[in-house]
N, C-alpha and C positions, 0 to 999 in steps of 0.2 A: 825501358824505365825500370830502375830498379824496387825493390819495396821501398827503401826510404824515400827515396823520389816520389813514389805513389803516393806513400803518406803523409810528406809536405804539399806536392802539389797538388795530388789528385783527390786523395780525400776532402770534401768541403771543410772549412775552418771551421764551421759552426760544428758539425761531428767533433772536430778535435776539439774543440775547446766544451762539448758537452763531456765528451771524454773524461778530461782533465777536471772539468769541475766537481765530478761524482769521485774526482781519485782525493780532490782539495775537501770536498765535504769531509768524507768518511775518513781524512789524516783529520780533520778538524774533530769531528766526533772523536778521536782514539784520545786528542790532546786532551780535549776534554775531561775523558773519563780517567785519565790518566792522574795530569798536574792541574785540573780545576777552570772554572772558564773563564778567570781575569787572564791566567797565563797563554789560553789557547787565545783568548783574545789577542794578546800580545802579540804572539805568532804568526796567529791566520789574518786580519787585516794586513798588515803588509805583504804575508807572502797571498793575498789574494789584490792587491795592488797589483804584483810583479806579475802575478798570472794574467791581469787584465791585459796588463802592457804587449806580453806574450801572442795573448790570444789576435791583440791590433796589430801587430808583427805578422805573424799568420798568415791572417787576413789580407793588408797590407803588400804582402810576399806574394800570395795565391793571384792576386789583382794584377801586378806584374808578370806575373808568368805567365795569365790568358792573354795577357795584355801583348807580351812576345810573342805567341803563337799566332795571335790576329795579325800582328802586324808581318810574320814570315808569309801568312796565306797570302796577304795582298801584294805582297813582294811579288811570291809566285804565281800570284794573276797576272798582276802586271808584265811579265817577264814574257810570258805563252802571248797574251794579246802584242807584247812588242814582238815576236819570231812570228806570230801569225800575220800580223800586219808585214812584216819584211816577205816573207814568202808572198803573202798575195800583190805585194809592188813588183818584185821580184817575177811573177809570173805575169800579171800585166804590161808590165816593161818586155818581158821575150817573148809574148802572145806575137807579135807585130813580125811575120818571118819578113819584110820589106826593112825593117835594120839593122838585120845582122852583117849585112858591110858597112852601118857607118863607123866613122872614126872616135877611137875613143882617146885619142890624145897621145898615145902610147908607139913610137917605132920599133917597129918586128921585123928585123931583117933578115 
């Protein structure tokens, strides 16, 4: 897994979007003191709209991705109990030394 990898999937969403929102505060405070707070107004409500949206994306993404790794474990549960089950038929079936002549349908001449 790469680092960006790590830090969409691995990192919890809520980290990144506390992250992100101490980055949206302290642009909000700069606007402020900057162009005034009707303007930062202007600014920061929407771009803290887009952040929400972001952060449900995220979220959303991170949900999906445990969500593939549960569903590959059980794959390969399922997979080990089906080869375990075949072996143990498999050795059940040739426990029996009294069939290894019978016919299996097949001419061997």
């Amino acid at each position: 897994m790469n680092w960006w990898e790590w830090l969409i999937y691995g990192a919890p969403w809520w980290l990144q979007a506390a992250g992100g929102a101490g980055l949206l505060i302290g642009a909000f405070v700069l606007l402020v003191r900057i162009f005034g707070l009707k303007t930062a107004l202007q600014v920061g409500v929407p771009a803290a709209a887009i952040f929400a949206a972001l952060v449900y994306g995220r979220r959303e993404r991170q949900a999906g991705w445990n969500d593939a790794h549960a569903k590959g474990d059980r794959d390969a549960d399922e997979a080990v109990e089906r080869a375990r089950a075949a072996r143990y038929d498999a050795d059940r079936r040739n426990a029996d030394a009294g069939r290894l002549r019978d016919d299996d349908g097949y001419r061997r001449d």
